[in-house]
matplotlib code that plots the C-alpha trace (Angstrom):
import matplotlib.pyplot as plt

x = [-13.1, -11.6, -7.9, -8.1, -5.1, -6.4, -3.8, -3.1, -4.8, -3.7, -5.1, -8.3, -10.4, -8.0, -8.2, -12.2, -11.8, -9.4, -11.5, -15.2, -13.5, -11.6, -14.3, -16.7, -13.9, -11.8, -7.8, -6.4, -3.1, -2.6, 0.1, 1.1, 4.9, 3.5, 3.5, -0.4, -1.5, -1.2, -0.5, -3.2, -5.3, -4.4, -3.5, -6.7, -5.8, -2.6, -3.0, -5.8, -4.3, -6.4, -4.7, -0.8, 1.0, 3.4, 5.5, 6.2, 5.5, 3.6, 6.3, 8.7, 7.6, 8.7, 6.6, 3.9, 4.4, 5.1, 1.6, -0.6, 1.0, -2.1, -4.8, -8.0, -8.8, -7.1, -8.8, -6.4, -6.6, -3.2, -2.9, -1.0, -4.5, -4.9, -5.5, -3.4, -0.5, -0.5, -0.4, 2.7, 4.6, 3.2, 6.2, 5.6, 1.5, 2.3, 4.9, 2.7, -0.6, 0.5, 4.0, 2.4, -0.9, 1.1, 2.8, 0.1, -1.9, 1.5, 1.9, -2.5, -2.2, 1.0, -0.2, -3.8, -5.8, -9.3, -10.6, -9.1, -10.8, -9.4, -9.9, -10.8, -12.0, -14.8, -12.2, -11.7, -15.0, -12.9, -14.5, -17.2, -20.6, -23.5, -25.1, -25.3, -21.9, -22.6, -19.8, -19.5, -19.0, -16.4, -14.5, -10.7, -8.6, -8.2, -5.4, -2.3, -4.1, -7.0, -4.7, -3.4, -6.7, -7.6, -4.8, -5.6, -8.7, -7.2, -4.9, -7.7, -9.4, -6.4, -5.2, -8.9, -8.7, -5.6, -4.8, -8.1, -8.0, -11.3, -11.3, -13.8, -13.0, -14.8, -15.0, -15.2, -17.2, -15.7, -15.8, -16.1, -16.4, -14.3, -10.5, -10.4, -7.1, -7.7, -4.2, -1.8, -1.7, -3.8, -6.4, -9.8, -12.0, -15.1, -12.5, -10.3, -13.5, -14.7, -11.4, -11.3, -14.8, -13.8, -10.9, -13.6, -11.1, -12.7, -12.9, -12.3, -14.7, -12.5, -15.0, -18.7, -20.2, -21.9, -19.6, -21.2, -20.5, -21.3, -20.5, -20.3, -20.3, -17.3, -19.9, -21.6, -17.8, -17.6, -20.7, -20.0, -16.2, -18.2, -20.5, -17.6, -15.4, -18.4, -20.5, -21.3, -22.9, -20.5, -22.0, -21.2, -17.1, -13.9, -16.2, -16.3, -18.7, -19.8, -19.5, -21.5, -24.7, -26.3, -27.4, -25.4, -24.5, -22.9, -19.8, -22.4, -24.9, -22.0, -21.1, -24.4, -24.7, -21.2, -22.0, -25.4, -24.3, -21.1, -23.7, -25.0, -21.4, -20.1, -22.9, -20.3, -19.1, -22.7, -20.8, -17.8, -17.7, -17.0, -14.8, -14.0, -11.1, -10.4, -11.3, -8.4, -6.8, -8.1, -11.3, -14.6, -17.7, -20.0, -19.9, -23.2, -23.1, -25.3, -25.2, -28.2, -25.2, -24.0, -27.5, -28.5, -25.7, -24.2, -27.6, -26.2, -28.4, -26.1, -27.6, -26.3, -27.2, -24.8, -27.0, -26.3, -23.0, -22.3, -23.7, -22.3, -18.9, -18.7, -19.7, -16.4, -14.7, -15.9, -14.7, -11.4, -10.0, -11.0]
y = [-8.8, -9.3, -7.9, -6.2, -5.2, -2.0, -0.7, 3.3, 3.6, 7.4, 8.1, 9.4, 6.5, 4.2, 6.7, 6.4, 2.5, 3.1, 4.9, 2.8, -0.3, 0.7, 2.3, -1.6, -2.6, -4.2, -4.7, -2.3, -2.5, 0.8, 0.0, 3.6, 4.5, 8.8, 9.4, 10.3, 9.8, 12.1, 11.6, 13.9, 11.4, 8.8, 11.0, 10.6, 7.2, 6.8, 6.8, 3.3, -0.1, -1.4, 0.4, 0.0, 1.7, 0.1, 2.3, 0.5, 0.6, -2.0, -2.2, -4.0, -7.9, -8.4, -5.0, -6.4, -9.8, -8.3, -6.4, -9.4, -11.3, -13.0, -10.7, -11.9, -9.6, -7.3, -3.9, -3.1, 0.7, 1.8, 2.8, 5.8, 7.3, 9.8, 9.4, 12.7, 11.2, 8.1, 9.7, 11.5, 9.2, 5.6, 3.4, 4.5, 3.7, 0.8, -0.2, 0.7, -0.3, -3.3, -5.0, -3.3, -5.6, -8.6, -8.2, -7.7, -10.9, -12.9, -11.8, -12.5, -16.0, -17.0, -15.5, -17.5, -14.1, -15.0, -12.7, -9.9, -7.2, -4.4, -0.7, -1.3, 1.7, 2.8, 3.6, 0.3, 0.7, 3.0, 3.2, 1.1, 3.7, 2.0, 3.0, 2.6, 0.5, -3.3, -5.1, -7.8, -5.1, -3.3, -1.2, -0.4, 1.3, 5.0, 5.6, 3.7, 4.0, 2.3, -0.6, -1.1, -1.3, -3.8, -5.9, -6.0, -7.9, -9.8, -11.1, -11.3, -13.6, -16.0, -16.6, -16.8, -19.8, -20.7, -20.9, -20.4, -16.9, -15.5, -11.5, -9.3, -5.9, -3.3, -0.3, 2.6, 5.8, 9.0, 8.8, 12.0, 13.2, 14.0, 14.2, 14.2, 16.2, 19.6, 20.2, 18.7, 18.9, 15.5, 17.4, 15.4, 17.8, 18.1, 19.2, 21.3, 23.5, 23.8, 24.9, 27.4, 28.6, 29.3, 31.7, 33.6, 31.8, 30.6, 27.0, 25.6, 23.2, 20.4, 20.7, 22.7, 21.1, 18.2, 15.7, 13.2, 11.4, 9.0, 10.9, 8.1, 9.9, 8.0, 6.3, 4.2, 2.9, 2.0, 0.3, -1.2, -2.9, -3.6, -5.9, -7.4, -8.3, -10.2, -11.3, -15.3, -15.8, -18.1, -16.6, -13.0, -13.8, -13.6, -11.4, -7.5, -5.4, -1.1, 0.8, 3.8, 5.7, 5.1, 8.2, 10.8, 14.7, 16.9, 18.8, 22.3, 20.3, 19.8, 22.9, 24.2, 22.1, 23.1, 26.8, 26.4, 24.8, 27.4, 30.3, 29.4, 30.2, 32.8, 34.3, 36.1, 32.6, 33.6, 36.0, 33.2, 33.2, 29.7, 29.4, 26.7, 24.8, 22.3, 18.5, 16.4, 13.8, 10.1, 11.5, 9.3, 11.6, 10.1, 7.3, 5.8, 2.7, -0.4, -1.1, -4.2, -7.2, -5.5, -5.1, -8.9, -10.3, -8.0, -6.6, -2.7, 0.0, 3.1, 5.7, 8.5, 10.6, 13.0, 15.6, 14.6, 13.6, 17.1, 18.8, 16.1, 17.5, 20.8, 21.0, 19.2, 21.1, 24.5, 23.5, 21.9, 24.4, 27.8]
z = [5.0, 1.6, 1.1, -2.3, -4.6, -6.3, -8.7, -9.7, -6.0, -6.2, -9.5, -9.6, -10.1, -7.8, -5.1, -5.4, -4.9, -2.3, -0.4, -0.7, 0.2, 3.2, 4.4, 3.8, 6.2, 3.3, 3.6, 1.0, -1.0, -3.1, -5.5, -7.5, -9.3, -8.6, -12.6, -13.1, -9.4, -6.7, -2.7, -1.7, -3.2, -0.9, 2.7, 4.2, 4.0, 5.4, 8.9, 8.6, 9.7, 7.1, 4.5, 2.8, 0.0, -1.7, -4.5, -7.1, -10.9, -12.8, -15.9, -12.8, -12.5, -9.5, -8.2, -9.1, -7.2, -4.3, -4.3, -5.2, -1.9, -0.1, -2.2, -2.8, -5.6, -8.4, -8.8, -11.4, -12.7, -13.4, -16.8, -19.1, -20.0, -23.0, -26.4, -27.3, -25.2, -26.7, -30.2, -28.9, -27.2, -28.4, -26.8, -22.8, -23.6, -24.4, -21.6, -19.4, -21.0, -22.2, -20.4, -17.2, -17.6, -18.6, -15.5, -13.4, -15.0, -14.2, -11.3, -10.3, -11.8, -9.3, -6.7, -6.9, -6.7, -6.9, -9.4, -11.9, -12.8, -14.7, -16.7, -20.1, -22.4, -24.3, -27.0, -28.0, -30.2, -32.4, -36.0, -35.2, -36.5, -34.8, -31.3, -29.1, -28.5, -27.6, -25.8, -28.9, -32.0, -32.3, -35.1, -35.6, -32.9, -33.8, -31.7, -30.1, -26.7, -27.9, -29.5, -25.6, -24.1, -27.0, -26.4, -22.6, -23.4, -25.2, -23.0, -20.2, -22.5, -22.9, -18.9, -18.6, -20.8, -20.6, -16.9, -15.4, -13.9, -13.4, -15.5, -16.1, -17.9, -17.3, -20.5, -18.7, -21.0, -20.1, -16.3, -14.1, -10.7, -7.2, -6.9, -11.2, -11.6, -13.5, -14.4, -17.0, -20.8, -20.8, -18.2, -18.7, -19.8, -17.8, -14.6, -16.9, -18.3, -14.4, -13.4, -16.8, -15.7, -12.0, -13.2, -16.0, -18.8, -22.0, -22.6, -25.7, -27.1, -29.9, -32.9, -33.2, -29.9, -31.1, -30.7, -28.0, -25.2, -22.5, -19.5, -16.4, -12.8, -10.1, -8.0, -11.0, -11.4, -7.9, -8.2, -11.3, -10.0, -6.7, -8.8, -10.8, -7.8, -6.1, -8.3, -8.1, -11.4, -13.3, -16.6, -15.9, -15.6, -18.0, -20.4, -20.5, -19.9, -21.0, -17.8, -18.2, -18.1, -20.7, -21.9, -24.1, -23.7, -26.6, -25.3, -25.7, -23.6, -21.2, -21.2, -20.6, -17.3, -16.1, -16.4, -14.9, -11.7, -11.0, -11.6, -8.4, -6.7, -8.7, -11.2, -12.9, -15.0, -17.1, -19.1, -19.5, -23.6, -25.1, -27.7, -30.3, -31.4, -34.8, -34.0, -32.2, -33.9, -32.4, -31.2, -32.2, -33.0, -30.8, -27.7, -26.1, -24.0, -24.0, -20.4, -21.3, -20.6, -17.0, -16.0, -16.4, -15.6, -12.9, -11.7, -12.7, -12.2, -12.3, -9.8, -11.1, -14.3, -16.0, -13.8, -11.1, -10.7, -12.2, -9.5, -6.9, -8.9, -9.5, -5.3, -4.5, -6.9, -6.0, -2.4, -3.6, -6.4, -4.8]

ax = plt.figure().add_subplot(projection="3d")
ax.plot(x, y, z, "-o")
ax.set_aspect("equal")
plt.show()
């Protein structure tokens, strides 16, 4: 039994974590300040003696110190998420993003965790043209959200060095699946078109359609911070690593997908019309992950494909949302 710090444990990744490790029989500490997460997320939890919350924000030092007390391992996932945010209010991104993580590093290195592994972003390959993306080429951030999740790794890299905390980041590629939040103005948007195409509203697509990405179901992100926790290869640690897929999907593709697996509950979203918007500001045309490093050094194989998982989630949706 390993006692595992996981950080933005209500968000919707975190509360993922939260829940696969408790139920391994892990000790869980959920540390979460409420500003993205949610306590639904987390209720199911609340009643197992395995299994604290502590409310507290990662910008506070002394927060995060009390939260890495006698952990074995940082799951850290708390972030302010969004490129559109970011471009709107830059300074909370990056007191969050970036003072938050320094904190948290601190706060890991005192408290002698034994390994740190934390959200980094497929947007950290920014201008960089060639695909698909390989962990050691990148381009120029395109947005100040990117910049944070750049400057994470960077910092990774120097306690790693520096004061000999084992890191390992982990770029997540546009990650989908059960208790993803379909409300807000930063709404990702494979829940925000299902919850759109559940009340016959039009989504709008950013662009013609053929933008791309790497859509990564929940469970090949468990998997993936399963293996990076664990993992006794030497060679695989303080390094970063694409967690994804592997495969791409244009936004029409997605949409496709997303109306054929709600016909089957309501076969009324058929006749849904899809409408489209102007390009957002930030946005990268197209994302594919190498996922060559994490298979030989972590042993990935990501179980599910964008198929999948979006049947797996528009299920828990349709069960959720109604």
């Amino acid at each position: 039994m390993n006692k595992i710090l996981i950080t933005g444990g209500a968000g919707f990744i975190g509360s993922n974590l939260c829940e696969y490790f408790l139920n391994k029989g892990n000790q869980v500490v959920c540390l979460d300040n409420f500003a993205t997460g949610h306590r639904h997320n987390i209720a199911p939890f609340l009643e197992n003696k395995n299994f604290t919350l502590l409310e507290g924000d990662i910008r506070n030092l002394q927060d995060c110190q009390k939260a890495t007390e006698g952990v074995d391992y940082v799951l850290h996932q708390a972030a302010l998420g969004s490129v559109p945010r970011s471009l709107k209010d830059p300074i909370t991104s990056n007191e969050v993003n970036v003072t938050g993580f320094l904190n948290m590093l601190v706060a890991a290195r005192d408290a002698k965790v034994k390994r740190f592994v934390y959200a980094a972003s497929s947007s950290i390959y920014g201008d960089s043209q060639g695909l698909p993306k390989v962990e050691d080429v990148i381009g120029k951030p395109l947005s100040p959200y990117a910049i944070t999740k750049y400057v994470n790794e960077l910092y990774a890299d120097i306690f790693s060095k520096t004061y000999g905390i084992e890191t390992i980041g982990l770029r997540y590629f546009n990650v989908f699946g059960r208790r993803q939040d379909p409300n807000g103005a930063y709404a990702a948007v494979i829940p925000l078109f299902v919850k759109q195409f559940m009340s016959h509203e039009s989504p709008v697509i950013n662009g013609d359609g053929n933008f791309s990405r790497d859509f990564t179901y929940i469970d090949n992100v468990i998997q993936m911070n399963e293996l990076a926790m664990l993992t006794k290869n030497t060679q695989a640690i303080n390094t970063v690593y694409n967690t994804a897929y592997g495969d791409r999907t244009t936004l029409a593709q997605l949409v496709q997908l997303l109306k054929d697996n709600l016909v089957q509950f309501d076969p009324k979203i058929a006749e849904v019309e899809v409408l489209h918007g102007p390009n957002r500001a930030g946005d990268i045309p197209h994302s594919l992950a190498s996922i060559e490093k994490a298979k030989k050094n972590l042993g990935y194989s990501p179980k599910y494909s964008i198929e999948q998982g979006i049947k797996e989630a528009v299920s828990w949706y349709w069960e959720h949302l109604k």
